[in-house]
C-alpha positions in Angstrom: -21.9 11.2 10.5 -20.3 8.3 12.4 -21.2 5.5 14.6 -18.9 5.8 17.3 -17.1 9.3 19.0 -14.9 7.8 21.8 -12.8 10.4 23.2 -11.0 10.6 27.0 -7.6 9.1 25.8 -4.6 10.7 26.4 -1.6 10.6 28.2 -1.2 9.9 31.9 1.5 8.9 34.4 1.4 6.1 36.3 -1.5 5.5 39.4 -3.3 8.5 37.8 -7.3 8.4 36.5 -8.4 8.8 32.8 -12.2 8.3 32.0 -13.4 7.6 28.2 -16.2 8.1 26.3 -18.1 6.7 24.0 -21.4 8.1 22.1 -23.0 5.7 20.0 -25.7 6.2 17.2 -26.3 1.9 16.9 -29.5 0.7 17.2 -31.0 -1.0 19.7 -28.3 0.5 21.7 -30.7 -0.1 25.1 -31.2 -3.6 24.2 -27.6 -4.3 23.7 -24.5 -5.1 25.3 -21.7 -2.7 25.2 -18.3 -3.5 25.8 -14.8 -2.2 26.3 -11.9 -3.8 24.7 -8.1 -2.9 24.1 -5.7 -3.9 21.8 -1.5 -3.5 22.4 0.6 -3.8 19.0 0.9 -7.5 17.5 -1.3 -8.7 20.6 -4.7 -10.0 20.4 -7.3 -7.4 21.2 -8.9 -8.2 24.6 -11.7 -8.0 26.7 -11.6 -5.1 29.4 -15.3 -5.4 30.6 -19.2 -4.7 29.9 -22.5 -4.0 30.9 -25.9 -6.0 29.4 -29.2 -4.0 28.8 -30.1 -5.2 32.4 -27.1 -3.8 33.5 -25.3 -6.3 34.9 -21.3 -5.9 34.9 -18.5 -8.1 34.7 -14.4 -6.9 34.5 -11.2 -9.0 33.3 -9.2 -10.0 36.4 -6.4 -7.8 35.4 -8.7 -4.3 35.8 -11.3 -5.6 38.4 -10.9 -2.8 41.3 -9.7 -0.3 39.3 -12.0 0.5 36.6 -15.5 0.9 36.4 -18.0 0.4 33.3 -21.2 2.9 32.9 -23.7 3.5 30.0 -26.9 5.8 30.1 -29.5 4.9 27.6 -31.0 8.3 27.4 -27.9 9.6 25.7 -26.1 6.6 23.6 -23.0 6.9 25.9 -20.8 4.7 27.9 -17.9 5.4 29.8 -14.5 3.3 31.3 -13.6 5.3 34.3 -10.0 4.3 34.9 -8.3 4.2 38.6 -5.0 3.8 39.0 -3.7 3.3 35.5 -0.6 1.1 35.4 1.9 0.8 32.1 0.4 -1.9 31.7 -2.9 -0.7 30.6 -1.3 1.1 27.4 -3.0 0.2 24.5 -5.6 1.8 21.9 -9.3 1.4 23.9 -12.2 -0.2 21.5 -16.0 0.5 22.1 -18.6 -2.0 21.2 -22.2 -2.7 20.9 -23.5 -6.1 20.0 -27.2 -6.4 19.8 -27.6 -10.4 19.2 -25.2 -11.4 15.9 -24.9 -7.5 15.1 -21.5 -6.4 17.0 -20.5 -2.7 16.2 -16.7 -1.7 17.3 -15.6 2.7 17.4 -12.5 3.5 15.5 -10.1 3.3 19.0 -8.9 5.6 21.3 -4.8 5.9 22.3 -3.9 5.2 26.2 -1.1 5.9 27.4 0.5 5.5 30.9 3.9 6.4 31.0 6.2 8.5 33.8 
């Protein structure tokens, strides 16, 4: 038993699509906000994007246009749907679910975009 499954990641060449997944057992999972993050190596993890309980969506500048955040309450899932991936946008994907002070994070997921 786990809290987190994310799976989608993979390997995929440049301006192709890769969509991950993330099923979550949290509670309060329909009150909370869930989140994408990634982290590169020796970088700071970062933001990627997320979408509140009343489902409203905000994106970091540098993926606004390409990917798209989803969740569906009914199963404990959400998803990153990514659009022309750059090499840039190689890193290990985190989900999260923070209902108020309680913030949950998946084990991580490899990307990688490379030709």
């Amino acid at each position: 038993q786990v809290e987190f499954v994310e799976s989608g990641g993979g390997l995929v060449r440049p301006g192709g699509s890769l969509t991950l997944s993330c099923v979550s057992s949290a509670s309060h999972f329909n009150k909370a906000v869930v989140a994408w993050h990634r982290q590169v190596p020796g970088k700071q993890r970062e933001w990627v994007a997320d979408i509140s309980s009343g489902f409203i969506i905000k994106y970091a500048d540098s993926v606004k246009g390409r990917f798209t955040i989803s969740r569906d309450n009914r199963q404990n899932t959400m998803w990153l749907q990514m659009m022309n991936l750059k090499p840039e946008d190689t890193a290990v994907y985190y989900c999260s679910v923070q209902y108020l002070t309680d913030l949950r994070w998946g084990q991580g997921i490899q990307v990688t975009v490379s030709s």
